[in-house]
C-alpha positions as CSV (number, residue, x, y, z in Angstrom):
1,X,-28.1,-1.8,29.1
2,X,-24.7,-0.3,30.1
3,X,-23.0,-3.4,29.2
4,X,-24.2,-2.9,25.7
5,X,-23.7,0.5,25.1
6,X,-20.1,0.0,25.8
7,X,-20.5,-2.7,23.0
8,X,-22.0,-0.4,20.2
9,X,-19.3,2.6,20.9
10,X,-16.0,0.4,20.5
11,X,-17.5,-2.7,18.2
12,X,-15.1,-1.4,14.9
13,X,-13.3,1.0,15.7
14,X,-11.1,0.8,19.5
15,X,-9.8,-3.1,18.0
16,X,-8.3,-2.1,14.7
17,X,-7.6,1.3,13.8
18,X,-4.9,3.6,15.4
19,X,-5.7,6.7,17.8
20,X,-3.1,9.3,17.4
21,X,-0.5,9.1,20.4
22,X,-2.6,12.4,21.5
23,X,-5.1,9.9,22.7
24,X,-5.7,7.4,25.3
25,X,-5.2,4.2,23.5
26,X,-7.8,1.7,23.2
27,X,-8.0,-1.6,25.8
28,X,-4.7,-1.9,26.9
29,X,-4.8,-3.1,30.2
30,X,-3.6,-6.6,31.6
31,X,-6.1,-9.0,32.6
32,X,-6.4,-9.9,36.1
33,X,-8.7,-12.7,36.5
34,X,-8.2,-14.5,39.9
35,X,-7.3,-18.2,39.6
36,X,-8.1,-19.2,35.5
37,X,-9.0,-22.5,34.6
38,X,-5.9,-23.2,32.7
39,X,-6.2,-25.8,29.2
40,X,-3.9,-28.3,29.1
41,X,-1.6,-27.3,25.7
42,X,-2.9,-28.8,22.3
43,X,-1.0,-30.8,20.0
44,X,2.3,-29.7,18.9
45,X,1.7,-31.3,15.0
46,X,1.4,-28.1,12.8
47,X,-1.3,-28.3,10.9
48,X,-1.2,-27.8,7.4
49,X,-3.7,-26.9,4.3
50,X,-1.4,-28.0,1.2
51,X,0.4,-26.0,-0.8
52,X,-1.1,-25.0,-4.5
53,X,0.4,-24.4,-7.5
54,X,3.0,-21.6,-7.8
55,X,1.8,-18.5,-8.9
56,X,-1.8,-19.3,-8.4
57,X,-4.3,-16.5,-7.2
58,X,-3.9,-16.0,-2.9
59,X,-0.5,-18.5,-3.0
60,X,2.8,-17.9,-1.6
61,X,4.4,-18.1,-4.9
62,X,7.0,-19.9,-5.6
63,X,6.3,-23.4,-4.0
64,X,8.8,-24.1,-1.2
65,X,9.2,-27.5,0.4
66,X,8.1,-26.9,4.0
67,X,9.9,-29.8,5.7
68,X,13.3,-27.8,5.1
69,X,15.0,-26.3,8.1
70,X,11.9,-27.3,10.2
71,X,9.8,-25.7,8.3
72,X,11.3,-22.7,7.5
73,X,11.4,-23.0,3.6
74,X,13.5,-19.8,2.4
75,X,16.9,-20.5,0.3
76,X,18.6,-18.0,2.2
77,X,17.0,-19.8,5.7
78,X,20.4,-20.8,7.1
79,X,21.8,-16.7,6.8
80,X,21.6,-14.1,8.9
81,X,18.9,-12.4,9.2
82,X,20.0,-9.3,10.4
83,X,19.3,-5.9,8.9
84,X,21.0,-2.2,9.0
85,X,24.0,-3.7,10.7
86,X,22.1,-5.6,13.6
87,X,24.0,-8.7,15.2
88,X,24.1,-11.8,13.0
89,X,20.9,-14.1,14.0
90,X,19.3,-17.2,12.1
91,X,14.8,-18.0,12.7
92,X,14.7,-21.2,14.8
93,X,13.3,-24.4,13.2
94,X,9.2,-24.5,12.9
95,X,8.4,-27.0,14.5
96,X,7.6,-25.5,18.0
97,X,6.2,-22.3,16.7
98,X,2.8,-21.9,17.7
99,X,2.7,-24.3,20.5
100,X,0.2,-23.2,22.9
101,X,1.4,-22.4,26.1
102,X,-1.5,-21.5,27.8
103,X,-5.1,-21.4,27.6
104,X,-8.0,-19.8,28.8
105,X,-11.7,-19.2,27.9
106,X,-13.6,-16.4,27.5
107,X,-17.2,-14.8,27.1
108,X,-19.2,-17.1,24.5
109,X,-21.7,-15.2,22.5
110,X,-25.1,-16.3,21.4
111,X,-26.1,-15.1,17.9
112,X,-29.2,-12.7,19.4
113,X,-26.6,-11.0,21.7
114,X,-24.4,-10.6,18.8
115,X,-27.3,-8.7,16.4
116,X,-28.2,-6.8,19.5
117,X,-24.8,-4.9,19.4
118,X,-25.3,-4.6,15.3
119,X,-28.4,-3.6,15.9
120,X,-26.9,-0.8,18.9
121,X,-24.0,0.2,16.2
122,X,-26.9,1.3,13.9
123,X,-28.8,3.0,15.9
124,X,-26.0,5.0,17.1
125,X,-24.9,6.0,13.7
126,X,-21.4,3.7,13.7
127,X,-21.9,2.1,10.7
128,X,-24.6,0.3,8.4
129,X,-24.2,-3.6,7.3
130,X,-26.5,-6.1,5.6
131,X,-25.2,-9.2,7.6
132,X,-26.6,-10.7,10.7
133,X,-24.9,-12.9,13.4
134,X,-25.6,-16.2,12.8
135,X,-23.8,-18.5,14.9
136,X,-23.0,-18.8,18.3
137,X,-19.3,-17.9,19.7
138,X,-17.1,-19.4,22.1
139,X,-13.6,-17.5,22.8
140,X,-10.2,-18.2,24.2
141,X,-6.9,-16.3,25.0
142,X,-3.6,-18.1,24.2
143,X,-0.1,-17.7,25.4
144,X,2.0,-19.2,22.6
145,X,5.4,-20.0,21.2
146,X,7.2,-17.7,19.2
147,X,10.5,-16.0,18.6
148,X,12.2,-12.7,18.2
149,X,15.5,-12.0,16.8
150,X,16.4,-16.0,16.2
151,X,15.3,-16.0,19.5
152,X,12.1,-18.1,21.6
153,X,9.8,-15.7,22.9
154,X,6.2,-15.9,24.1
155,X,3.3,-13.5,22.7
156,X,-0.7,-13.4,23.6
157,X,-4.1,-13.9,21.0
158,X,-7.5,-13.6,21.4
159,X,-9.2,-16.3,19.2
160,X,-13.0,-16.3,18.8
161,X,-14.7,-19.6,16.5
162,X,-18.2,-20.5,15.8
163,X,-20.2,-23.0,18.7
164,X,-21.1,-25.6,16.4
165,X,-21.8,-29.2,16.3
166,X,-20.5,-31.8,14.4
167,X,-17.5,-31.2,12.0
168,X,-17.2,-28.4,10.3
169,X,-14.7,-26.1,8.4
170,X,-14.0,-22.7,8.6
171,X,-11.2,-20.4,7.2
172,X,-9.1,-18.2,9.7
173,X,-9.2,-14.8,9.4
174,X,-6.4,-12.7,11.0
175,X,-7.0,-9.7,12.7
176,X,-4.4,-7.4,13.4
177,X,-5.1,-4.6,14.9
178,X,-3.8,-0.2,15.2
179,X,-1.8,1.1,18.3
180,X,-2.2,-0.1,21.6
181,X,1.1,1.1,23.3
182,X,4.2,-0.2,24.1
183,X,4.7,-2.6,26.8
184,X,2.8,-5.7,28.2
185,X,0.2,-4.0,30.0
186,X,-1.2,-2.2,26.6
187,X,-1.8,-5.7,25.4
188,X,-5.5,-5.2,23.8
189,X,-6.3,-8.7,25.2
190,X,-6.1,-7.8,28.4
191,X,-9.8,-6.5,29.0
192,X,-11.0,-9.8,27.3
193,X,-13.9,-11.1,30.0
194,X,-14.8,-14.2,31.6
195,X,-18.9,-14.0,31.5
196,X,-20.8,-13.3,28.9
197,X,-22.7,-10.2,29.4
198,X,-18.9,-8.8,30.6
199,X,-17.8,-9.7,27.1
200,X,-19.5,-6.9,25.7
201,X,-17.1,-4.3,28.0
202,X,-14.8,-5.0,25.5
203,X,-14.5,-3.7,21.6
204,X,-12.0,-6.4,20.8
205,X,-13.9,-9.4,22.2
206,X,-17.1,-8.7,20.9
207,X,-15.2,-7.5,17.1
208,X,-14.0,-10.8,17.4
209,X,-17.1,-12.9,18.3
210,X,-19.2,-11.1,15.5
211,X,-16.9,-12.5,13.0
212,X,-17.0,-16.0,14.4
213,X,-20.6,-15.1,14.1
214,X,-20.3,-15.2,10.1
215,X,-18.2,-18.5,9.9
216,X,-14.8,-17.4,10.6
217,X,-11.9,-18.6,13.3
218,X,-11.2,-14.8,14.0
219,X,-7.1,-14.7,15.6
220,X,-6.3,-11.4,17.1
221,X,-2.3,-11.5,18.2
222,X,-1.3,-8.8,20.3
223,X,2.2,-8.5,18.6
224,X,6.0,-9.0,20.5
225,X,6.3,-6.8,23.6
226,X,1.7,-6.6,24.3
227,X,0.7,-9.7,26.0
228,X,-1.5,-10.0,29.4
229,X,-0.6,-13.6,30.3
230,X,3.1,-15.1,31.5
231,X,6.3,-13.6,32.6
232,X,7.0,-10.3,31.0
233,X,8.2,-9.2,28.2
234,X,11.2,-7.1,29.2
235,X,11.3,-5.4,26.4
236,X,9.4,-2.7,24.4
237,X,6.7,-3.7,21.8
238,X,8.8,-2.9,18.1
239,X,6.2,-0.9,16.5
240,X,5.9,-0.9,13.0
241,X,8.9,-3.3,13.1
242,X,7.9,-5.7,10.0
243,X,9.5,-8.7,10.8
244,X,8.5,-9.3,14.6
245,X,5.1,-8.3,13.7
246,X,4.6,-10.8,10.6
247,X,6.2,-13.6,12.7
248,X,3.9,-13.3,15.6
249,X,1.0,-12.7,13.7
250,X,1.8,-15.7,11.6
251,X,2.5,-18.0,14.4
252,X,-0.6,-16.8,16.3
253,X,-2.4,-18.5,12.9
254,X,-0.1,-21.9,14.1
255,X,-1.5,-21.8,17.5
256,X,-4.9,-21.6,16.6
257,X,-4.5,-24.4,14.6
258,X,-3.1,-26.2,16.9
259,X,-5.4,-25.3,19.6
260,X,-8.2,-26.4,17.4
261,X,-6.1,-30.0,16.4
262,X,-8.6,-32.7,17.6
263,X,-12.1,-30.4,18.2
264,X,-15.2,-30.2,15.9
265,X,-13.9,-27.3,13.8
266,X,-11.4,-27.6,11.4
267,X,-9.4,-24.6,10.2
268,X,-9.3,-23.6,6.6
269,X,-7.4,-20.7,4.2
270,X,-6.3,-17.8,5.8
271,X,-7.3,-14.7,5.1
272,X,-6.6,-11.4,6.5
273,X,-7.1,-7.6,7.7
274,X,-5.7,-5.0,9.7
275,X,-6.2,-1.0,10.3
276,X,-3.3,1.2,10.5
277,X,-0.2,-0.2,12.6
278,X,-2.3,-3.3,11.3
279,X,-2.8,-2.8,7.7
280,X,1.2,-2.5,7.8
281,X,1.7,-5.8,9.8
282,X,-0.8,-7.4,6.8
283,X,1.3,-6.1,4.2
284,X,4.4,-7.8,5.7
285,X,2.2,-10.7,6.7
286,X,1.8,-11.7,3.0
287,X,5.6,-10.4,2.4
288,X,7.3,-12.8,5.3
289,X,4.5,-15.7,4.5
290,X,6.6,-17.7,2.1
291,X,9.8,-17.2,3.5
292,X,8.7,-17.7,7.4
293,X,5.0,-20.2,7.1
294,X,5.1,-21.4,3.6
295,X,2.2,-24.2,4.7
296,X,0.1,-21.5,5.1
297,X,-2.3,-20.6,2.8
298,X,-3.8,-16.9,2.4
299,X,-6.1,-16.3,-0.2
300,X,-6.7,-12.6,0.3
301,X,-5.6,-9.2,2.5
302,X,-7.4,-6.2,3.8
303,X,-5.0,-3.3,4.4
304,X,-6.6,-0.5,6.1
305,X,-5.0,2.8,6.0
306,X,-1.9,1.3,5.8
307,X,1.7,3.3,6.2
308,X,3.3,1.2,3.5
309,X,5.7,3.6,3.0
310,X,7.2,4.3,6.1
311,X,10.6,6.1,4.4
312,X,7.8,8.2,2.8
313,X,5.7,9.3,5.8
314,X,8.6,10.5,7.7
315,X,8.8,13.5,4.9
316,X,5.9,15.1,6.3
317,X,6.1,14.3,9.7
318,X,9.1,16.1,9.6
319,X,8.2,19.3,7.5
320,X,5.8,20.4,10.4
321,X,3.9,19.3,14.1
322,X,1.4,16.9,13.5
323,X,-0.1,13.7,14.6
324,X,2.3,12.2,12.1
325,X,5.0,13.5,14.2
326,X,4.0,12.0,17.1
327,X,4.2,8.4,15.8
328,X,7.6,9.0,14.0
329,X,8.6,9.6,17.7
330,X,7.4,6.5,18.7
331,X,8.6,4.5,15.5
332,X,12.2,6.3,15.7
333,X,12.3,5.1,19.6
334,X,11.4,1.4,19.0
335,X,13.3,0.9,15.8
336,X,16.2,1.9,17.7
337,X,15.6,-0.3,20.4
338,X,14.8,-3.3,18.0
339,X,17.8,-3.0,15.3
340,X,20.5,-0.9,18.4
341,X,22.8,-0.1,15.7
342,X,22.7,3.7,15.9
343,X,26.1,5.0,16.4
344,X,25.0,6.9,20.3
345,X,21.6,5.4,20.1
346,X,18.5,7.6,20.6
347,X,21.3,10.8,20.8
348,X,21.8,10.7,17.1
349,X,18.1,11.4,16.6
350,X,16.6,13.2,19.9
351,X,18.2,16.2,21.8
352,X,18.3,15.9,25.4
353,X,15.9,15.6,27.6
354,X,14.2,13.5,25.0
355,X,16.4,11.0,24.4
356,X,15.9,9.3,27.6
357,X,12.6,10.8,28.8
358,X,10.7,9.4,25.8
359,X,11.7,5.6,25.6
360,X,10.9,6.1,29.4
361,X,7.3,7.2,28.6
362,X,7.1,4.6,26.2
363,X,8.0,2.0,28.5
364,X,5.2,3.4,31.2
365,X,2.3,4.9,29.5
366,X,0.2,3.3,27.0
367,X,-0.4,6.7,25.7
368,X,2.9,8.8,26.4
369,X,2.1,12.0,24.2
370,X,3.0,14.2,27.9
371,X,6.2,13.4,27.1
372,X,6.9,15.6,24.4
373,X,3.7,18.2,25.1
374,X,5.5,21.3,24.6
375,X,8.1,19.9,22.4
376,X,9.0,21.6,18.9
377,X,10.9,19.7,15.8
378,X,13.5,22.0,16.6
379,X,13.7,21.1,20.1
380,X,13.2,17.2,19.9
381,X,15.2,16.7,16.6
382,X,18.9,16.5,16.3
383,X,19.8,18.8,13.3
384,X,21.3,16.2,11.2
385,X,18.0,13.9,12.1
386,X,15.3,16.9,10.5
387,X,17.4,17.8,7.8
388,X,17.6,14.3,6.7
389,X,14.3,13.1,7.6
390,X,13.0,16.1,4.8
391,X,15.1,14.5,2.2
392,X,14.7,12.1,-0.8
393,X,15.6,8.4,1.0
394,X,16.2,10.3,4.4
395,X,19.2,11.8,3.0
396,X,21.2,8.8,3.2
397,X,21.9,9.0,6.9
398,X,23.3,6.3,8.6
399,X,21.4,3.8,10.1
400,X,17.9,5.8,10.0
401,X,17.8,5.7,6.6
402,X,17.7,2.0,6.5
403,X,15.4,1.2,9.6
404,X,12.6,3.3,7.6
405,X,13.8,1.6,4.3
406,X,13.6,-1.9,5.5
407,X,10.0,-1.6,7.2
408,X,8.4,0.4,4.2
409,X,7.0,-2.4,1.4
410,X,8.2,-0.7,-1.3
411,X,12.1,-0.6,-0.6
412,X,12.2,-3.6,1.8
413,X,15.1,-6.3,1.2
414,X,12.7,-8.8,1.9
415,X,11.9,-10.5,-1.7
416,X,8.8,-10.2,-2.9
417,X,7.8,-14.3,-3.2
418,X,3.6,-13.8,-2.6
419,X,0.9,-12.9,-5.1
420,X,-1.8,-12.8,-3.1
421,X,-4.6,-10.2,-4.0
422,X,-5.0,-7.3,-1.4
423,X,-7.1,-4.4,-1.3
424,X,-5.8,-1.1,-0.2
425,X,-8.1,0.9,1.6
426,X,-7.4,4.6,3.0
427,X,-10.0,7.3,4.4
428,X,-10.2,10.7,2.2
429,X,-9.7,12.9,5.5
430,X,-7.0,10.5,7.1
431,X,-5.1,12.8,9.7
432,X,-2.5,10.6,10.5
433,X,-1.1,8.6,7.4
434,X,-0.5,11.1,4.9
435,X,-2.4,9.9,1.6
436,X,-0.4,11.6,-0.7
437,X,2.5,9.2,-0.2
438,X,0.5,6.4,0.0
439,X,-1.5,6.9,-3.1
440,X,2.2,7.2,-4.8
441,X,3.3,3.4,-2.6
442,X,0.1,1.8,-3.8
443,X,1.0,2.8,-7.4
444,X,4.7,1.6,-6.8
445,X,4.0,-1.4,-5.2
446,X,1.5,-2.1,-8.5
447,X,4.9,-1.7,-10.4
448,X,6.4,-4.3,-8.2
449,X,3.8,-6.7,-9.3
450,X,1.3,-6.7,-6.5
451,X,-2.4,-7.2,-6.9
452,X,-4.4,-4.5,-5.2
453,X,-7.4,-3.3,-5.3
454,X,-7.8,0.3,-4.3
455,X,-10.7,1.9,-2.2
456,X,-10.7,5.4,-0.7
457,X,-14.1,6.3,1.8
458,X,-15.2,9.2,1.3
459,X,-15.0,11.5,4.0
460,X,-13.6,8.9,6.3
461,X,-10.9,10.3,9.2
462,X,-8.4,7.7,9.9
463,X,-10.5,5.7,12.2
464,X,-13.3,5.2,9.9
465,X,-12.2,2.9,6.7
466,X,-13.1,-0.4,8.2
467,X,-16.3,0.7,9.5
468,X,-17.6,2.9,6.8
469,X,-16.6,-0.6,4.2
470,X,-17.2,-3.3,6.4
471,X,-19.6,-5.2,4.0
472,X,-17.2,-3.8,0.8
473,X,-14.0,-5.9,2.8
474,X,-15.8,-8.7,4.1
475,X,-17.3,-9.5,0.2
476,X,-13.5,-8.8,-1.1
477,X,-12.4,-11.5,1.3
478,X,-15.5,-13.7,0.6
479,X,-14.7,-13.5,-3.0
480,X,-11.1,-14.5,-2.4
481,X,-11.8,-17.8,-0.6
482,X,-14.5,-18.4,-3.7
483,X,-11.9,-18.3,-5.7
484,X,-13.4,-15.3,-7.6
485,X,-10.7,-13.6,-9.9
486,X,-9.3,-9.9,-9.0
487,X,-10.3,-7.5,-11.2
488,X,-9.3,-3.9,-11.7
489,X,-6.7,-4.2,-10.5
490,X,-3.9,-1.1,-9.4
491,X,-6.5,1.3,-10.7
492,X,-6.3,4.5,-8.7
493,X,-10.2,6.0,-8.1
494,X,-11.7,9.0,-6.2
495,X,-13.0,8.8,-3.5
496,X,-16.5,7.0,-3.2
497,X,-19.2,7.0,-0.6
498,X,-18.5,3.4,1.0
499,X,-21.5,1.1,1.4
500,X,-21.7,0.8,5.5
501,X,-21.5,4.6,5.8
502,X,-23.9,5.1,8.6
């Protein structure tokens, strides 16, 4: 069945890994279903798991009281938040964050359908996996409440939970997923379908439903700047921006909870995972948690090829043309447009024609690599921008240095409040995140008193981690909600052959 087919080719990777900017990027697209039955919004009563003792494994830390400032429950909650010079701004109050705007179903999933497209994947040499589907699925896509910059915004999910009845728990987990693009109409939740045998037309959709399919509430946010439903944006999508990202991703978790206030299911811990642009929105996830959602719970993280070292990467995205390069493109454009503080903006760091033709691409393309098709470093780079960018800290320079400083996990100025255990997982042929720094960031970070786990696929590309471990992730994440101890810990191994490596 065509239907199908599409099903097995995108089922892990098009949802949660990043293409390079080379390539056409997975299901951006906005939806444009005629007329939608429209939910009426849930319940505007966070709702919250408890907060366990500080310092306990998958905790936020230190405990925080979460009625302060609305729920916001960070000492430094009533200072500016700005960074690298950006204008002053406080977060709003809590108590609105999450409310669900707008709600619509989507394809439901019965449990045979489900193993169908497993079984599909294995046939077709995607991946290998011991679990089945086991429940059935129903879907939605939520428009909810959020903010940007102190600011109330509006941002997009997918949110996929088991068909069950009578009352039951499950925990959330939060998927976050690679690049998509840059603008509203990139928004991976936009080729979400209606029916059910159209669900399968979609990787996300049916990623998500096979989770809910092993007892999860699986949350996909599109991120600030990607969403298919209500007025848009106006703005572009801050990629590999930190804050914005943990903040929506975090308040997607609200508006599921919210949107589940009331039904059959309750929600439980969080835990979560994300591939590439994702895995570095999960490392901030658990960095902003107890400063941004302290009722939150998160017992464990998944970070999939992760560029935790931003201030690292640029090194070697600068020393020569690769795929590297092309995201530091895109990075450099939107940081710029997020933080604004560059003394002539996009000048300081692209020579002309580039420093208007690319945010332009950005803004129009989901996959904008024409752009810059015959471009050189030498051509697209200011001098001062390439000689810096292949220094030590960026060489200091003005406000560069700081944009890739404050989004890398390492040097952020966020404080370091969560001790949640992670596991970092890179591919041993990545082409894009360069593994050399980020073997180095997962030993630094260890320093900083992280617990991680480290895992490195043999023979995995970029694309490939979360399929070629899918049953190694989902037990480190089973194990976290058992309340199973971490152990070996920040131990840095070869590479292994990873069990689901078709």
């Amino acid at each position: 069945m065509k239907s199908l087919s599409s099903a097995r080719s995108h089922l892990l990777a098009v949802a949660m890994t990043v293409a390079p900017l080379a390539l056409a990027c997975g299901s951006g697209g906005s939806s444009s279903e005629a007329s939608p039955t429209v939910d009426a919004p849930s319940a505007t009563t966070p709702g919250a798991t408890g907060q366990p003792a500080p310092g306990s494994p998958g905790t936020t830390g230190p405990s925080a009281d979460p009625a302060k400032d609305g729920g916001v429950a960070d000492a430094a909650a009533s200072s500016s938040r700005a960074k690298c010079g950006a204008p002053a701004y406080s977060w709003l109050p809590a108590a609105t964050m999450g409310n669900v705007l707008e709600s619509i179903s989507k394809a439901p999933h019965t449990p045979l359908e489900l193993n169908y497209a497993i079984l599909q994947a294995k046939n077709d040499g995607a991946f290998k996996t011991k679990r089945l589907a086991k429940l059935g699925t129903k879907s939605k896509l939520l428009r909810y409440q959020t903010q940007d910059r102190g600011k109330a915004t509006d941002a997009t999910m997918l949110m996929a939970y088991p068909d069950t009845s009578g009352a039951k728990s499950y925990p959330i987990l939060l998927v976050l997923h690679g690049t998509a693009g840059f603008t509203d109409s990139c928004a991976p939740s936009g080729g979400a379908a209606e029916d059910s045998l159209g669900g399968f037309t979609d990787g996300t959709s049916v990623l998500l439903s096979l989770f809910a399919s092993f007892g999860y509430i699986a949350v996909a946010p599109d991120y600030i700047g990607l969403k298919s439903l209500g007025a848009p944006t106006g703005f572009l999508h801050p990629y590999l921006v930190a804050e914005p990202t943990a903040i929506a991703s975090l308040d997607a978790v609200r508006a599921a909870k919210k949107q589940l206030a009331g039904s059959n299911i309750t929600p439980g811990d969080v835990v979560v995972v994300g591939g590439s642009q994702g895995g570095h929105g999960a490392a901030f996830v658990n960095r902003f948690l107890p400063h941004y959602a302290p009722e939150l719970i998160i017992k464990g993280s998944v970070w999939d090829v992760p560029p935790t070292d931003i201030l690292g990467q640029a090194k070697p995205a600068l020393t020569s043309w690769k795929n590297a390069t092309k995201n530091l493109i895109a990075l450099t454009t939107t940081y710029e447009s997020w933080y604004g503080t560059a003394a002539g903006g996009l000048a300081s760091a692209f020579l002309p024609p580039y420093d208007t033709s690319i945010p332009a691409a950005l803004a129009t393309s989901c996959s904008p690599s024409s752009a810059f098709a015959n471009a050189t470093r030498e051509t697209m780079f200011t001098s001062s921008f390439l000689t810096s960018g292949q220094q030590a800290g960026f060489g200091g320079l003005a406000p560069w240095a700081c944009y890739l400083s404050e989004n890398s996990l390492p040097t952020t100025s966020i404080p370091k409040q969560d001790s949640i255990p992670s596991l970092f997982l890179i591919g041993e042929n990545d082409e894009l995140v360069d593994n050399v720094v980020e073997r180095a960031s997962f030993q630094k970070l260890c320093t900083q008193g992280h617990a991680l786990s480290f895992l490195e696929c043999a023979g995995a590309s970029h694309t490939k981690p979360l399929s070629y471990a899918l049953d190694q992730w989902l037990d480190f994440l089973e194990d976290r909600l058992d309340g199973k101890p971490l152990g070996g810990t920040c131990v840095l191994k070869p590479a292994e052959t990873c069990t689901s490596t078709p």
